[in-house]
TORLUMBA-168013 format. One record per residue: residue in one letter; x, y, z of N, C-alpha, C, O in turn. Coordinates in pm, whole numbers, padded with zeros to 5 digits, always signed. Example, Ala and Ser with C-alpha at 12.3 -4.5 7.8 and 13.67 -1.06 7.14 Angstrom:
A+01319-00569+00780+01230-00450+00780+01320-00330+00780+01424-00332+00846;S+01285-00225+00708+01367-00106+00714+01290+00003+00787+01341+00114+00804;
END
This chain:
X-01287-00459+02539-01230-00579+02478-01232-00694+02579-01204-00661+02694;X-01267-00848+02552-01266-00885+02615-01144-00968+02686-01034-00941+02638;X-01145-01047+02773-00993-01095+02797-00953-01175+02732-00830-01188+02736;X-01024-01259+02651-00942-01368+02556-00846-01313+02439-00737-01354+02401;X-00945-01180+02385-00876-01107+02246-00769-01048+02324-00666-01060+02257;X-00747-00996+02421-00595-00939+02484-00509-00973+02427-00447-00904+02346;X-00482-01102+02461-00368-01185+02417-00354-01216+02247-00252-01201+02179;X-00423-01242+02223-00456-01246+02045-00429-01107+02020-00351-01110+01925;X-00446-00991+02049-00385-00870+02020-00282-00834+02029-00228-00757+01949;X-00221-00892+02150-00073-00906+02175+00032-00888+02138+00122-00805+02128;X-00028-01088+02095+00059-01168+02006+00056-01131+01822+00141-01184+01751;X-00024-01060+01776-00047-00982+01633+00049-00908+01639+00141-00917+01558;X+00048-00803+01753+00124-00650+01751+00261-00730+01768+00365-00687+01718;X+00257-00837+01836+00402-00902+01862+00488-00950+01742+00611-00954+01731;X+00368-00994+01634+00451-01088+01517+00455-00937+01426+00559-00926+01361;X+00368-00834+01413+00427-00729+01334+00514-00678+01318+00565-00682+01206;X+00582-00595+01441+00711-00574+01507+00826-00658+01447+00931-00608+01406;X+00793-00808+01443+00881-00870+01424+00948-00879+01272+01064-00894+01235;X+00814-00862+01195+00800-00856+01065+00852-00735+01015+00883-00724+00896;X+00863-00656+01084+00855-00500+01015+01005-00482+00882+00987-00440+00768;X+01165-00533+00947+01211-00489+00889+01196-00616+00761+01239-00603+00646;X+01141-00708+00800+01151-00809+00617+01047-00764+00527+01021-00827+00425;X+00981-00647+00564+00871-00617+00462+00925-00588+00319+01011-00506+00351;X+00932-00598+00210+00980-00475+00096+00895-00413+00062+00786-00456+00026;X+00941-00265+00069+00931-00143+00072+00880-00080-00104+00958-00059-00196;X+00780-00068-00105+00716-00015-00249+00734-00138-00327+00770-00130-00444;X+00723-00201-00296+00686-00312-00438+00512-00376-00401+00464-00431-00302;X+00462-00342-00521+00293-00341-00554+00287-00433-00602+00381-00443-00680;X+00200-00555-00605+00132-00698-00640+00013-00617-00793-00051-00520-00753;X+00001-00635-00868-00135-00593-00990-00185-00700-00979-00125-00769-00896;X-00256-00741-01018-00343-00849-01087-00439-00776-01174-00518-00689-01134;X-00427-00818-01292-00494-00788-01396-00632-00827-01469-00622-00854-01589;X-00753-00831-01411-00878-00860-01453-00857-01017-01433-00830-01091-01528;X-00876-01071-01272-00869-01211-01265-01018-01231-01288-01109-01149-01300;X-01016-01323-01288-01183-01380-01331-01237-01488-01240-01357-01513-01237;X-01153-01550-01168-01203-01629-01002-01121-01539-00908-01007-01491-00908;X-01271-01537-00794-01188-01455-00682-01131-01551-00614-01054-01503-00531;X-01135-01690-00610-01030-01760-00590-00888-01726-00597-00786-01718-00528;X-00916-01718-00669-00761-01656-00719-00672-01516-00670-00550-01501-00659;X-00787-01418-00646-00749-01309-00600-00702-01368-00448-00582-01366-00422;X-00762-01401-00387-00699-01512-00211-00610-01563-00194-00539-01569-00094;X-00597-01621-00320-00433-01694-00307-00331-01594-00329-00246-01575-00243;X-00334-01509-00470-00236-01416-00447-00222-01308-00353-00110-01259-00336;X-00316-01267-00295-00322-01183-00173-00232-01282-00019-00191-01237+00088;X-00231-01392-00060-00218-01503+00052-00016-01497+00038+00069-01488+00127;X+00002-01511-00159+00128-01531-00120+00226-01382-00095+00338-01379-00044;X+00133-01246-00157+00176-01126-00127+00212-01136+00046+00326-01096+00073;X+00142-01176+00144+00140-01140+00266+00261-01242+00303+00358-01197+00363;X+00258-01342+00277+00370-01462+00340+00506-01398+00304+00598-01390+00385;X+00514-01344+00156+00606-01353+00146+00673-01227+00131+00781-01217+00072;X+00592-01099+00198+00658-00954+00225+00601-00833+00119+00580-00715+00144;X+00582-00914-00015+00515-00791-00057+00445-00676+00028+00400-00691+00141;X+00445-00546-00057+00365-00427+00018+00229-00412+00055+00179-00390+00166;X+00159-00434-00101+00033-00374-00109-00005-00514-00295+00066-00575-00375;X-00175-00494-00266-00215-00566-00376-00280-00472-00454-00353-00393-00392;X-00272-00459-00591-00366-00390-00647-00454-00445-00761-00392-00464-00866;X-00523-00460-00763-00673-00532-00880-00760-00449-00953-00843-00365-00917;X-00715-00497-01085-00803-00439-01159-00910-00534-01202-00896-00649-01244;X-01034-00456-01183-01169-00545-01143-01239-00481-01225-01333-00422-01173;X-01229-00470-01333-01381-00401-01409-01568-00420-01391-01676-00361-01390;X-01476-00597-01372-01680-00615-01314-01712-00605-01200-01826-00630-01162;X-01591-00557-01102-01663-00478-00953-01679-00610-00898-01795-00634-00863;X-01610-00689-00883-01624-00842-00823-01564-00768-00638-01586-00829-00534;X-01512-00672-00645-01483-00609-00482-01480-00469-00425-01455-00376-00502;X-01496-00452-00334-01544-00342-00299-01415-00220-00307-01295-00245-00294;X-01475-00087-00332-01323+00016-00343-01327+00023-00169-01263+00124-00141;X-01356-00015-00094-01335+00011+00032-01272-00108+00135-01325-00201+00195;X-01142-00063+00127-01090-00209+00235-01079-00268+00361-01029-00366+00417;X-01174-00121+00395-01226-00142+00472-01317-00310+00518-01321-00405+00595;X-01384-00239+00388-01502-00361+00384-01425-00493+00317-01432-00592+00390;X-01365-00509+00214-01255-00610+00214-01173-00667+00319-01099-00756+00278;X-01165-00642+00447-01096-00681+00517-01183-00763+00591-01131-00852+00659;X-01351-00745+00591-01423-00840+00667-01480-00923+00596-01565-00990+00654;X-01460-00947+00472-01552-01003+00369-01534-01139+00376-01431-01193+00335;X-01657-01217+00443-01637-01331+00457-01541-01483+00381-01477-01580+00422;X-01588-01417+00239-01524-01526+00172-01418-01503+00124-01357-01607+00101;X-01343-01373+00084-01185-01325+00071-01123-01378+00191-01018-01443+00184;X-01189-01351+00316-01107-01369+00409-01002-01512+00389-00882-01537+00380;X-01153-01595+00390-01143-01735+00409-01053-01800+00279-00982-01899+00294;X-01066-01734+00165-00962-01785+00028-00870-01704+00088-00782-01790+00093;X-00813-01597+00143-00654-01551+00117-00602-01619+00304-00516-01561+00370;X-00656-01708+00339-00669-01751+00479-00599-01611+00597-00498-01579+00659;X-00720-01571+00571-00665-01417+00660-00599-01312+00654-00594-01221+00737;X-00522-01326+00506-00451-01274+00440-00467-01123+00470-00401-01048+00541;X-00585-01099+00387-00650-00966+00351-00678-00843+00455-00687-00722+00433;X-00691-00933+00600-00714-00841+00702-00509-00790+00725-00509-00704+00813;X-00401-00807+00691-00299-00758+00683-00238-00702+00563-00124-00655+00566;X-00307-00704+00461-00246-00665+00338-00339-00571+00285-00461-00583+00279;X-00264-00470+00246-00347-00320+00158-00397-00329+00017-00324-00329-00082;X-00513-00336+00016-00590-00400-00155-00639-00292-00217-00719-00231-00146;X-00619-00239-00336-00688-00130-00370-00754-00183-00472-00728-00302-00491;X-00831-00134-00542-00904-00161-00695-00908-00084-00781-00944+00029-00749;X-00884-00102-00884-00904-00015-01035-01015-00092-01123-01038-00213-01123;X-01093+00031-01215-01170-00032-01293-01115-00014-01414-01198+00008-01502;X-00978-00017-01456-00915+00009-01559-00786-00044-01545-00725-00036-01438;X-00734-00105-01662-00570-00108-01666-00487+00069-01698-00376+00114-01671;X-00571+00107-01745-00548+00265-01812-00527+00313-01605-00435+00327-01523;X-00643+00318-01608-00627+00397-01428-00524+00300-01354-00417+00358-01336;X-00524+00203-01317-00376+00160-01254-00247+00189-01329-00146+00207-01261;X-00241+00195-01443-00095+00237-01514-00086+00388-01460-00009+00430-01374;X-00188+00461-01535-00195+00652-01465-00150+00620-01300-00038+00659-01267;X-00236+00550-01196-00162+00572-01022-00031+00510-01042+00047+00540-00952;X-00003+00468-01092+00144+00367-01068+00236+00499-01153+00333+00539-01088;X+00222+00543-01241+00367+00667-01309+00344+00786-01256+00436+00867-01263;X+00228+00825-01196+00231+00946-01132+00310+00889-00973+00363+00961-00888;X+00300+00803-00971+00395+00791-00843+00539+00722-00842+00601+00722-00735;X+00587+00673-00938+00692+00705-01006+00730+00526-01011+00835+00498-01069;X+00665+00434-00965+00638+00339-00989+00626+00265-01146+00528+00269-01220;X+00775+00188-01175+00847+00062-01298+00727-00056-01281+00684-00120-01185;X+00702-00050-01403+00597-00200-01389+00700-00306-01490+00756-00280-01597;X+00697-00422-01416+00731-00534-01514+00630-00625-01479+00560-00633-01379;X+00638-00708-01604+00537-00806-01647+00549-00945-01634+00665-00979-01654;X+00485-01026-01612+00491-01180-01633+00428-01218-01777+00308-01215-01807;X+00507-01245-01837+00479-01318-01987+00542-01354-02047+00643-01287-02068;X+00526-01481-02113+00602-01511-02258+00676-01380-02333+00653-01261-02318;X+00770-01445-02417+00868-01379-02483+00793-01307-02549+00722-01374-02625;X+00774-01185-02554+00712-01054-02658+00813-00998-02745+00918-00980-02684;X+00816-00969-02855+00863-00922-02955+00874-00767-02907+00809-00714-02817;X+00982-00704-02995+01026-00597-02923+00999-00566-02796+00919-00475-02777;X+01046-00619-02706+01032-00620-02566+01116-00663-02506+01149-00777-02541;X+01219-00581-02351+01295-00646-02307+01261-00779-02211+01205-00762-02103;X+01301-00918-02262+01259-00984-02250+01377-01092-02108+01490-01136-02125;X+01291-01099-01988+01413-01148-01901+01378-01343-01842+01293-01385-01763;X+01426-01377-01877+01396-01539-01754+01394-01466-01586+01430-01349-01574;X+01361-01524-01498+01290-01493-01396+01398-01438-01302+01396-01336-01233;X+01511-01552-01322+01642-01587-01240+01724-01512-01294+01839-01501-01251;X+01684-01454-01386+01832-01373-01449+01759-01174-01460+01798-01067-01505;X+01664-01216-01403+01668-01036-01352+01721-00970-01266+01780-01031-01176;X+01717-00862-01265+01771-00733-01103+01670-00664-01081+01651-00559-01143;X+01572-00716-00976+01479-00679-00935+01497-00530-00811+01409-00450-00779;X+01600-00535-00777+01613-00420-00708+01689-00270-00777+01740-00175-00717;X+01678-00288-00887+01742-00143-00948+01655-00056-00938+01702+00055-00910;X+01496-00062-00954+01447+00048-00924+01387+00075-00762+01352-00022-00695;X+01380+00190-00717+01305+00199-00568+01151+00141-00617+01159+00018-00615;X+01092+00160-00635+00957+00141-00634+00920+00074-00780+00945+00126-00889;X+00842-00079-00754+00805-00192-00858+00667-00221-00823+00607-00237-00717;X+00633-00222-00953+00539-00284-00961+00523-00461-01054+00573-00494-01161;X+00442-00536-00966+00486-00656-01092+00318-00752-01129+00230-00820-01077;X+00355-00703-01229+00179-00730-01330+00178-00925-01312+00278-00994-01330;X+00036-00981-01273-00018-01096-01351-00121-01081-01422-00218-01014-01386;X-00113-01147-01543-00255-01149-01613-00384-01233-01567-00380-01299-01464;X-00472-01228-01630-00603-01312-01618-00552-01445-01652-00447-01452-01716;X-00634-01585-01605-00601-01675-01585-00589-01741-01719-00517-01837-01745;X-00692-01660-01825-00737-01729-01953-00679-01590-02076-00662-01621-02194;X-00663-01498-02046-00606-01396-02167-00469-01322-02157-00407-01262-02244;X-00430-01350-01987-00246-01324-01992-00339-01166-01959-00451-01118-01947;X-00198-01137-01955-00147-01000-01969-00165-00889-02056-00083-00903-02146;X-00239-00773-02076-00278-00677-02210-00204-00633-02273-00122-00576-02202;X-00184-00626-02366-00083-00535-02485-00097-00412-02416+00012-00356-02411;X-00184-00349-02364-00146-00191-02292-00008-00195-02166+00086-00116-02162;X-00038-00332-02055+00046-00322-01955+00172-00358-02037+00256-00269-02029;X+00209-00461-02113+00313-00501-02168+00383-00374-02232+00502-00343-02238;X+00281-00318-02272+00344-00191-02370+00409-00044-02292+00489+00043-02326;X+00314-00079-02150+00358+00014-02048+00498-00002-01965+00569+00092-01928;X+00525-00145-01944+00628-00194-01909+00800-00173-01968+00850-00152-02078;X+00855-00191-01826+01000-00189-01810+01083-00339-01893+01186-00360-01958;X+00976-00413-01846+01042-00571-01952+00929-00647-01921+00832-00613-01853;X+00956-00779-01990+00859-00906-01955+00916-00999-01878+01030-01021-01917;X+00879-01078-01763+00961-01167-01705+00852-01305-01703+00733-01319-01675;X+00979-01410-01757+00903-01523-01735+00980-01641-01654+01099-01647-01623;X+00848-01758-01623+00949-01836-01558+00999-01969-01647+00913-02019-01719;X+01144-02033-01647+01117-02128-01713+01066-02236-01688+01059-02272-01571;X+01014-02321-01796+00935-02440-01792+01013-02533-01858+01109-02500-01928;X+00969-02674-01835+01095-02778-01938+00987-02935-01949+01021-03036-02010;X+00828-02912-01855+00755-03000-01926+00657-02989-02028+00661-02881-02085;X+00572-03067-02067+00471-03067-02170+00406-02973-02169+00395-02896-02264;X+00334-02957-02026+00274-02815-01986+00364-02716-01978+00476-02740-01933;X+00337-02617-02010+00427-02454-02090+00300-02349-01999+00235-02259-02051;X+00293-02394-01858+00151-02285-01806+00151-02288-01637+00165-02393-01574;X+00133-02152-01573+00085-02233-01460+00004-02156-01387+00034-02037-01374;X-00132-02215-01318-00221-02087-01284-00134-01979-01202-00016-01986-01169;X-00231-01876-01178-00222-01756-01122-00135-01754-00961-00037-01694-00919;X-00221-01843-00911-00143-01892-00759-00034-01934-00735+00033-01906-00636;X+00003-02023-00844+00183-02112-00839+00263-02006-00922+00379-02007-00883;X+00245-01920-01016+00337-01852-01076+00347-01699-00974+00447-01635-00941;X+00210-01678-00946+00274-01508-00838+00384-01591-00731+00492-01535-00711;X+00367-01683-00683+00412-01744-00566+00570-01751-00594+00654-01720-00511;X+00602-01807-00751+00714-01872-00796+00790-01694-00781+00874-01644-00706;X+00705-01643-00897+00788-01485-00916+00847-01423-00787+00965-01398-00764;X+00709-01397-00687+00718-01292-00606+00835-01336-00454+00883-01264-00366;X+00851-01519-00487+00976-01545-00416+01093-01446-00424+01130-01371-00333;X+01142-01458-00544+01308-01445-00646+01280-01302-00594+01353-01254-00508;X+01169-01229-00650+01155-01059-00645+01209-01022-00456+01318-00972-00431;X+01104-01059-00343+01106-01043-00220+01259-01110-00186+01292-01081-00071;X+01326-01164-00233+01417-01218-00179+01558-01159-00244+01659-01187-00179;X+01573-01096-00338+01646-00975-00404+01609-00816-00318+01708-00748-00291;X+01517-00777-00291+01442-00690-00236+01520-00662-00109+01578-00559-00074;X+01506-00806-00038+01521-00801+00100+01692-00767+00149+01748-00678+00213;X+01742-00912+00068+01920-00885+00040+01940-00761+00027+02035-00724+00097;X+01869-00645-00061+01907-00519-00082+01902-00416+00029+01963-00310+00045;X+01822-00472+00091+01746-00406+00192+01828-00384+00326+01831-00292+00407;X+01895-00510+00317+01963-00610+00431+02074-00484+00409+02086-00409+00506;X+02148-00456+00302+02264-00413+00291+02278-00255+00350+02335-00202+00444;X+02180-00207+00224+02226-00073+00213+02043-00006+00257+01930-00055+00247;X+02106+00144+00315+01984+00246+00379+01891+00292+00248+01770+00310+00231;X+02001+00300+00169+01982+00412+00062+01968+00340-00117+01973+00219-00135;X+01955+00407-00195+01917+00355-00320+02082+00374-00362+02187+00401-00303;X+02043+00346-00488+02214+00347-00570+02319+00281-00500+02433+00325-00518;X+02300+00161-00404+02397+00118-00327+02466+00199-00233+02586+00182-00213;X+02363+00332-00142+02436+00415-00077+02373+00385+00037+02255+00351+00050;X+02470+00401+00135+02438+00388+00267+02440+00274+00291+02343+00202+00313;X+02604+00232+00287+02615+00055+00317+02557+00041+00481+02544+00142+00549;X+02530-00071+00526+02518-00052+00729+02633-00119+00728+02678-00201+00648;X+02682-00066+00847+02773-00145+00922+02765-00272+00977+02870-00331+01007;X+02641-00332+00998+02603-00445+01027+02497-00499+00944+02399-00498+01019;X+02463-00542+00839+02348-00600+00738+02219-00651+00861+02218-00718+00965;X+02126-00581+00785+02007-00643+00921+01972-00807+00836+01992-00845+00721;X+01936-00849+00911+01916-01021+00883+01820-01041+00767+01739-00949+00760;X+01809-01116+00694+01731-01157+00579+01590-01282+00623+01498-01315+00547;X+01610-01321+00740+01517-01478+00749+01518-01470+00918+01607-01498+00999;X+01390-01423+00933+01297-01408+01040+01343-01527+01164+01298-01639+01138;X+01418-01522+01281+01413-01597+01333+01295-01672+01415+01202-01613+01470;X+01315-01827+01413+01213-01886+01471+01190-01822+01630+01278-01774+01703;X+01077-01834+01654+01062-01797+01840+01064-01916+01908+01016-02027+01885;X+01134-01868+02001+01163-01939+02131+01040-02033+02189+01054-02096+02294;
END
């Protein structure tokens, strides 16, 4: 290695460490048959900023590789999720059927982003409890067809955000960003508190919620 990357290695292993306890713990990013990989960059971009675990994509037309390996050097992911991707775990499905099957065999709650669905528990964004289950998953749809009647139908509820102008929409990038705030930041509070699920294992001291600045 040479001597410049030393320090750039460092300082990575340095900000990980630092990061470690604000991560949340089993909560999975979906994206559901996006159709610009634009798009896949940005949400991979706000998964990483803002603590999510892992991304998962369902890609039927094979727009990325099953190896993330090779996703992690891929010139132009890199450059849309601005580096994102080389820290965040991406898997791919060529099915909504096969990501629903990995997500309940591992015991993984999916909720949804969508408009109000009929028979469906239906929540505003701000008025959910995102930490009742250990392990979440939280679906976006395609930029132009939403969300499938299979994931909706697979789902724990629908969550949407509210709107109050003309436009009733917002791409893929500003709404994971909006959601996966409220979610990571319920997550973390929970996290902060207690060891254990069911509110067990209060700490005696809450570990901190908001990363201090460095010196």
């Amino acid at each position: 290695m040479t001597a410049d990357k030393q320090p750039e290695k460092r300082s990575a292993r340095k900000r990980a460490e630092a990061i470690r306890d604000f991560r949340c713990k089993n909560l999975i990013v979906v994206i559901e048959d996006p159709e610009n990989p634009r798009n896949i960059g940005t949400v991979i971009r706000n998964v990483n900023a803002l603590g999510a675990e892992k991304v998962y994509v369902i890609d039927p037309r094979r727009i990325l590789s099953d190896d993330w390996s090779e996703l992690r050097t891929e010139p132009k992911l890199s450059k849309l999720s601005v580096s994102a991707v080389k820290w965040t775990f991406v898997k791919r499905f060529d099915s909504t059927e096969d990501c629903l099957v990995h997500l309940e065999k591992n015991h993984f709650v999916s909720v949804v982003t969508s408009p109000h669905r009929k028979g469906k528990n239906n929540t505003l964004l701000h008025e959910g409890d995102y930490t009742e289950h250990a392990k979440l998953a939280v679906w976006f749809g395609s930029e132009t067809k939403g969300i499938s009647d299979l994931a909706v139908e697979r789902s724990e509820r629908c969550v949407s955000i509210p709107m109050f102008g003309m436009i009733e929409s917002l791409n893929l990038g500003t709404s994971s960003g909006i959601v996966l705030y409220e979610i990571t930041k319920q997550r973390r509070q929970y996290q902060s508190r207690y060891r254990l699920r069911d509110r067990r294992g209060e700490r005696e001291v809450p570990l901190p919620t908001i990363l201090a600045e460095e010196a």
